[in-house]
C-alpha positions in Angstrom: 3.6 -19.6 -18.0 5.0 -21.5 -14.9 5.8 -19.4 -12.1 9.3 -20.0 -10.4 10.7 -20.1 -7.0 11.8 -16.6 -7.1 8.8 -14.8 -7.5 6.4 -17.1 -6.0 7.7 -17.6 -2.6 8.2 -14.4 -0.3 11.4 -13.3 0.8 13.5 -15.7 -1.6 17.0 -14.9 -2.3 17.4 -14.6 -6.1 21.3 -14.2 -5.1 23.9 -13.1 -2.4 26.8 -11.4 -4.1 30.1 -10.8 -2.2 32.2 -7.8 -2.5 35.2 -8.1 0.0 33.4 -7.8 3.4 30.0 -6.4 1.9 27.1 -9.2 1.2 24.6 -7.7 -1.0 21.0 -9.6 -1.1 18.8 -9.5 -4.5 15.1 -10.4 -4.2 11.9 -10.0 -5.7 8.9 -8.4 -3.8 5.9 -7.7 -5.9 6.8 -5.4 -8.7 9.9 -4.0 -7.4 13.9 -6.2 -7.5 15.0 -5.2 -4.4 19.1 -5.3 -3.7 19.7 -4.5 0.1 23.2 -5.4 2.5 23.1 -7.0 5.7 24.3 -3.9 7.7 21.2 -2.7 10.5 18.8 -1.1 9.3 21.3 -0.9 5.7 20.6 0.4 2.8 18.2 -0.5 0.0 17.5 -0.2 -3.4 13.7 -0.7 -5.3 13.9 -1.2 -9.0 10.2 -1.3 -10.6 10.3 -4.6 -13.3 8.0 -5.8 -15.3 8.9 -9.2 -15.2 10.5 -11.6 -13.2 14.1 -11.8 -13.5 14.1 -15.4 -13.5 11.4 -17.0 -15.2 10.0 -14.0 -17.5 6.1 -14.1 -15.4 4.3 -10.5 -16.0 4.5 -9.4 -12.4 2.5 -5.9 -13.0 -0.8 -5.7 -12.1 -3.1 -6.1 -15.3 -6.8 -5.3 -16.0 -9.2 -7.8 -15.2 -12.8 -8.1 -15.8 -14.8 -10.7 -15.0 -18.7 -11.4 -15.6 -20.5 -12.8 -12.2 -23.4 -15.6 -13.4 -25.3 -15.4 -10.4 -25.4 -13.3 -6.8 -22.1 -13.3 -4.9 -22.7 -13.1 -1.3 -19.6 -12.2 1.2 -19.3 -12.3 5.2 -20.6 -8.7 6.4 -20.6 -7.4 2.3 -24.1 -6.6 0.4 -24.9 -9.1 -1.8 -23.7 -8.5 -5.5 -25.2 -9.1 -8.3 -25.1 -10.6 -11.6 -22.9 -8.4 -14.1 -19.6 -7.6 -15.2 -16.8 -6.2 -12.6 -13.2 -5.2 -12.0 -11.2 -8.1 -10.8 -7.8 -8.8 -9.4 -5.7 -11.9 -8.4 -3.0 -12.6 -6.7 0.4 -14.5 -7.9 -1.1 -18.0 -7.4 -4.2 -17.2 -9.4 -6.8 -16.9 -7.1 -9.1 -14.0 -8.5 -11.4 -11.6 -6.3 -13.7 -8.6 -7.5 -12.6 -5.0 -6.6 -15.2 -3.6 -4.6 -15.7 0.5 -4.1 -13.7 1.4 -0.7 -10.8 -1.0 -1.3 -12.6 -4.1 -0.1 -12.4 -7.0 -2.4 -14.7 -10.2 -2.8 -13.2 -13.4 -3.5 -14.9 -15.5 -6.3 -14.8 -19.3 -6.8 -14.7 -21.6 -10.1 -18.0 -21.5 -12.0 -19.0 -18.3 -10.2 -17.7 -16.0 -12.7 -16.0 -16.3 -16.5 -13.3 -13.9 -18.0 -14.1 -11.5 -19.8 -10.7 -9.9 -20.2 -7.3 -11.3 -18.4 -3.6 -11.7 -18.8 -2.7 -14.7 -20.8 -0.7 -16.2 -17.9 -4.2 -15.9 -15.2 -6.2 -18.1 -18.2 -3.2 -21.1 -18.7 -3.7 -21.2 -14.5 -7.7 -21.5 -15.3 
């Protein structure tokens, strides 16, 4: 599934609605549709999706499991080895392994395969 403007590029306006003098802005930002107006600091509203309102990408974070083929070594990280691990990614695709305190390792082509993954992270691989 392509990805779309919207929900790809940070702080795009999915729409400005006008209401007599009131401008109300309509965004997404990770999970969340966000409709705020342009007084200071104004007023906003989160609303948790699932999807993107444009283009229909999953934009909750799935599970992700990948299986490392060989030691992964990171800058000031222990080395980690061969096996199967918690993953992430971000919207563009790139995928990293969750490591224990919140730290994360990125992971490169050939370095690891999928072992379970959203359906829209394996048409970007």
């Amino acid at each position: 599934m392509k990805t779309c403007e919207h929900c790809q590029t940070t702080g795009k306006y999915i729409s400005v609605e006008s209401f007599g003098d009131t401008r109300l802005f309509l965004s997404v930002s990770g999970e969340y549709l966000q409709i705020f107006d342009e007084e200071y600091p104004g007023r906003i509203t989160n609303i948790k999706i699932n999807y993107c309102p444009m283009c229909g990408r999953p934009l909750r974070a799935e599970e992700i499991i990948i299986k490392t083929n060989r030691v992964l070594r990171g800058l000031l990280l222990p080395p980690l080895p061969p096996g199967e691990y918690p993953a992430g990614c971000n919207k563009n695709g790139a995928v990293h392994v969750k490591l224990p305190e919140g730290k994360t390792l990125g992971v490169k082509p050939g370095e690891f395969e999928f072992i379970k993954a959203p359906a829209w992270l394996l048409e970007l691989w």
